[in-house]
C-alpha positions, 0 to 999 in steps of 0.5 A: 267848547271842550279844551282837548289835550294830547291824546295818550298811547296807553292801554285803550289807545283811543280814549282821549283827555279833556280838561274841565279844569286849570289843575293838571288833575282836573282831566277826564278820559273819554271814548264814544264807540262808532255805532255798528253797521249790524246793529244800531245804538240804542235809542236810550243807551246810556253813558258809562261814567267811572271815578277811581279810587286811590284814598283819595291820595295815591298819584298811581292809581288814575282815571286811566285805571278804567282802560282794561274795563272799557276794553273788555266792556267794547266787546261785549253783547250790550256795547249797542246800549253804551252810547260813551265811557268817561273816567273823571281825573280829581284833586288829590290829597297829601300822600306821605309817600309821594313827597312834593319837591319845591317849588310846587305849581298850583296847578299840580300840587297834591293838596286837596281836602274835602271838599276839594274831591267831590266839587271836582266830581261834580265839575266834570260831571256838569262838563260831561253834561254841557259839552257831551249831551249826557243829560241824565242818562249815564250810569256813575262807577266809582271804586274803593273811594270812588264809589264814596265820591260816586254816592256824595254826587247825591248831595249835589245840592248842598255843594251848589252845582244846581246845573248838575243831573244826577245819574240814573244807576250807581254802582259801587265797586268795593266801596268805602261807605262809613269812614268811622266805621272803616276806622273803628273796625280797623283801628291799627291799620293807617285808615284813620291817616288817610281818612284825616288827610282827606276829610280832617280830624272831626269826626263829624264830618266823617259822618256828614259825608258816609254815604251810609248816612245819606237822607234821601228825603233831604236829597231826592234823587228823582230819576234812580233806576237802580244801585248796584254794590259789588264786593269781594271776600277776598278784599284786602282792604274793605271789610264785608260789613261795610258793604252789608251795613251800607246794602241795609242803609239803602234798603231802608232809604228807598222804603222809607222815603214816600216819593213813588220813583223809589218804588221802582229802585232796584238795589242788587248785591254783586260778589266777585272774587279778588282782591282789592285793586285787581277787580278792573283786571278781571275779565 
């Protein structure tokens, strides 16, 4: 069934790694909690799936960026609703400032473009799903481009994962949800570097993929529940109205589109505040 690889002493000592893939990347941490004697697991609890962020190219930041969450989240009152974590491991792009000595092994070279990131999402998700039970029911975080890779998994189809089940509830952490509009805002800033490096130089492809520019009349996602968004005035790095400009956007999509699952959607704004890269380590 699942290749089991050695098991990492870090944060969150019992998370364990398995590979959904033959690139060192293509791994993901996953922990089931033991149900408690005083109270039992929910019969509908769900999965908790994360997608780190990174611009989709920095080696430093991992799926072990989940651990202090998953900590924090094992000693909360709802725990008997949560029935396992995962955090998925992708392919990564070229980063200028982690340069690849040569030789470089396939297995581990940096050389990811799109759609390299999302087909490995997607992957782990339908391993998750074959191997682990998860079904449907699972709840999909994704932060900074996590968050953008989270909201793509709804384009499933045009990716040719058919086994693929799309989640029940998304949240977005600081997300990144128009690429052209990210650049234009911030024209001087190095985002137009690491958004090519990602996705290329058309521009038309930035806009294919922006979950901003979703059609869920196209890409029905039948069983939502709800979408949670969460930003940060402090936020370095992502500007308000990415966040405003996207809430908009699914407003309009789930009272415009006539299947009646979407009657029941919730769409919820969350604000925290703290920069950036510090909302996983904020109890």
């Amino acid at each position: 069934m699942e290749e089991k690889i050695e098991k990492k002493e870090e944060h969150v000592s019992y998370m364990q790694e398995y590979k959904y893939g033959d690139h060192d990347l293509q791994r993901i941490s996953l922990f089931q909690p033991p149900p408690k004697r005083t109270e039992p697991q929910h019969t509908d609890a769900l999965w908790i799936i994360y997608i780190h962020g990174g611009a989709w190219r920095d080696p430093n930041i991992t799926e072990r960026s989940f651990d202090h969450t998953v900590d924090i989240l094992l000693s909360g009152r709802w725990i008997h609703k949560i029935k396992g974590f995962a955090s998925i491991s992708y392919r990564l792009s070229p980063h200028p400032d982690h340069k690849q000595l040569s030789p470089i092994s396939k297995n581990s070279a940096q050389e990811a473009k799109h759609p390299d990131h999302i087909n490995d999402v997607l992957m782990g998700l339908t391993y998750l799903q074959k191997n682990f039970g998860v079904k449907d029911k699972y709840v999909l975080v994704g932060h900074s481009c996590g968050a953008t890779l989270a909201f793509q998994t709804l384009w499933s189809k045009q990716f040719d994962y058919a086994g693929f089940v799309k989640p029940r509830i998304i949240v977005g952490v600081a997300g990144i949800y128009d690429l052209r509009g990210l650049r234009d805002r911030h024209p001087n800033s190095g985002y137009e570097e690491f958004i090519s490096g990602a996705f290329g130089t058309d521009e038309e492809v930035w806009d294919m993929v922006s979950p901003i520019n979703l059609s869920l009349a196209e890409n029905p996602w039948c069983d939502a529940n709800m979408v949670v968004l969460v930003s940060s005035p402090s936020d370095e790095f992502i500007d308000s109205q990415q966040i405003d400009e996207f809430e908009k956007a699914l407003k309009k999509f789930f009272s415009g589109v006539t299947l009646r699952a979407y009657l029941r959607v919730e769409t919820w704004r969350r604000i925290l505040n703290c920069s950036h890269d510090d909302i996983w380590k904020k109890d």
